[in-house]
KENUGU-840527 format. One record per residue: x, y, z of N, C-alpha, C in turn. Coordinates in steps of 0.05 Angstrom, whole numbers, padded with zeros to 5 digits, always signed. Example, Ala and Ser with C-alpha at 12.3 -4.5 7.8 and 13.67 -1.06 7.14 Angstrom:
<pts>
+00264-00114+00156+00246-00090+00156+00264-00066+00156+00257-00045+00142+00273-00021+00143+00258+00001+00157
</pts>
This chain:
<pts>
-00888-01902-01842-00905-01880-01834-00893-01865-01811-00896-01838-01811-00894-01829-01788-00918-01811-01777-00912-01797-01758-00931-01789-01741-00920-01759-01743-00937-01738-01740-00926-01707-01740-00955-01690-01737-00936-01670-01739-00956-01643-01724-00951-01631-01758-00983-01614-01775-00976-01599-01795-00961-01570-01785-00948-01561-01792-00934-01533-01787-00931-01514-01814-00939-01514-01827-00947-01499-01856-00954-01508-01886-00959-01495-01905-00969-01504-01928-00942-01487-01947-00940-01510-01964-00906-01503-01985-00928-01485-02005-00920-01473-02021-00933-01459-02042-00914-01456-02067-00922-01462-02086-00894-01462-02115-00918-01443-02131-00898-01438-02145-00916-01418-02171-00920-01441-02190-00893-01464-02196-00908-01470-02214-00894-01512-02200-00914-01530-02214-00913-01555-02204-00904-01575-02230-00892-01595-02229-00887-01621-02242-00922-01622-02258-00913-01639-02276-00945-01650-02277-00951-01667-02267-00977-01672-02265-00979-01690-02239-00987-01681-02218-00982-01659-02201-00974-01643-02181-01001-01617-02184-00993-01617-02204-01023-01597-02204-01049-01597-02189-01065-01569-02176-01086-01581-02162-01077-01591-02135-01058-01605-02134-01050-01608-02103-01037-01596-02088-01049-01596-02064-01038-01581-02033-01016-01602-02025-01000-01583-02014-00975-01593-01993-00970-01579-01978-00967-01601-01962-00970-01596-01925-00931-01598-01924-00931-01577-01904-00907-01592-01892-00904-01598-01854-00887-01621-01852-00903-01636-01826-00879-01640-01809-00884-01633-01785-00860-01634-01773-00867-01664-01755-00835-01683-01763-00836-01708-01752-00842-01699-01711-00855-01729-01696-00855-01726-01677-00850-01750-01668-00835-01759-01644-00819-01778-01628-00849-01800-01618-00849-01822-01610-00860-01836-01596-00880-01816-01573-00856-01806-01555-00874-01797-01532-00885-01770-01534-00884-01758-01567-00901-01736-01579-00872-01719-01579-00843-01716-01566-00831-01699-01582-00824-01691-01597-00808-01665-01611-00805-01665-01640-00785-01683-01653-00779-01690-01677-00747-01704-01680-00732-01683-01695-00736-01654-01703-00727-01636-01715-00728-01646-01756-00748-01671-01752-00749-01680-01789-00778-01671-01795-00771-01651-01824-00788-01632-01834-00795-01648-01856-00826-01655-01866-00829-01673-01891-00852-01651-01904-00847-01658-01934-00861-01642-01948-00888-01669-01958-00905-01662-01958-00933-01690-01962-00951-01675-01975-00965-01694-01996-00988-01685-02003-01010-01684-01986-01028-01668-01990-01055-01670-01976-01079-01668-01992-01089-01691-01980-01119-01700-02003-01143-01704-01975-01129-01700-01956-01149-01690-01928-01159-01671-01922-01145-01644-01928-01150-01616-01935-01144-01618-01886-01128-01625-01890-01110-01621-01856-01104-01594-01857-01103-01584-01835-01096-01558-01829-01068-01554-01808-01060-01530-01806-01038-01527-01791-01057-01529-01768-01033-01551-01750-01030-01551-01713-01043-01571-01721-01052-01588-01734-01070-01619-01735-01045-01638-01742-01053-01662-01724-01038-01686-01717-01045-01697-01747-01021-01706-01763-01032-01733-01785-01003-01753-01780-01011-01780-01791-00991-01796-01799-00985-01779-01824-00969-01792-01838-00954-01793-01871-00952-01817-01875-00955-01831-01905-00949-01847-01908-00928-01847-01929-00904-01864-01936-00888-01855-01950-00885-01878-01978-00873-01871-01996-00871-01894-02024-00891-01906-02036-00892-01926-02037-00921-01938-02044-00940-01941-02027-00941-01934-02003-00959-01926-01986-00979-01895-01986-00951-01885-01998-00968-01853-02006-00981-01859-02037-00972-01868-02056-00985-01874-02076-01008-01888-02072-01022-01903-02054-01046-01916-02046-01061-01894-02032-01052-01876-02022-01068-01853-02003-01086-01835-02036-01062-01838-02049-01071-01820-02080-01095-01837-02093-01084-01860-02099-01103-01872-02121-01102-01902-02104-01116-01913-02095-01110-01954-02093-01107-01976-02112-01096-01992-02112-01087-02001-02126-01058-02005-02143-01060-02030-02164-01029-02032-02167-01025-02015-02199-01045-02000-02201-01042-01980-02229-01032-01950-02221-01023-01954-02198-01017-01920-02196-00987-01910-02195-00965-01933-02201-00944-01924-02208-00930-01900-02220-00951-01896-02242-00944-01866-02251-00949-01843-02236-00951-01852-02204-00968-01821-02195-00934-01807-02188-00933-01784-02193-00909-01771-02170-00918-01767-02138-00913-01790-02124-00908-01779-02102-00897-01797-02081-00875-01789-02057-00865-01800-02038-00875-01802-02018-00902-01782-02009-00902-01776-01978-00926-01760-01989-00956-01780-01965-00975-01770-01971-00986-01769-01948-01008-01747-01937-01023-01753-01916-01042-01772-01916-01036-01791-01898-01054-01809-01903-01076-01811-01873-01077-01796-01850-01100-01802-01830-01093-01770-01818-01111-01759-01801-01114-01735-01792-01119-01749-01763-01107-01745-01743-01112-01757-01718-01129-01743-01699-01154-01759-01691-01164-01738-01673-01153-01753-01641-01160-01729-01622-01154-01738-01593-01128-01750-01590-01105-01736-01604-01081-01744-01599-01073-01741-01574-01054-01765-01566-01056-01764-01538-01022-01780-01526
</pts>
């Protein structure tokens, strides 16, 4: 997991299947003591997070559990999911 600031929404004309229906965030990584690390991740969002809002990401089968829970969700496409919206980041 990491920690980041949202900084825009990706937009495709057209998506994998799978992919359809879903928003993506893209999240700019942030350091321990809140600086940036200059690492840009593209994540799904099933939080409906907005730009300038704090989220973790979760990544691999961790983002596949943000999608669906459980050990049946193998087939999902995805690497990197929002998985918490942080309030009172500090």
């Amino acid at each position: 997991m990491i920690r980041g600031t949202v900084v825009g929404q990706v937009w495709a004309t057209r998506k994998a299947r799978g992919l359809e229906g879903r928003k993506l965030l893209l999240v700019a990584a942030r350091d321990a003591d809140g600086g940036p690390t200059g690492r840009l991740v593209v994540a799904i969002d099933v939080l409906d997070a907005g730009v300038g809002e704090d989220v973790t990401v979760a990544f691999g089968s961790g983002a596949r559990n943000v999608l669906r829970p459980g050990p049946e969700n193998r087939d999902l496409l995805c690497d990197a999911a929002i998985a918490v919206i942080v309030e009172g980041a500090g």
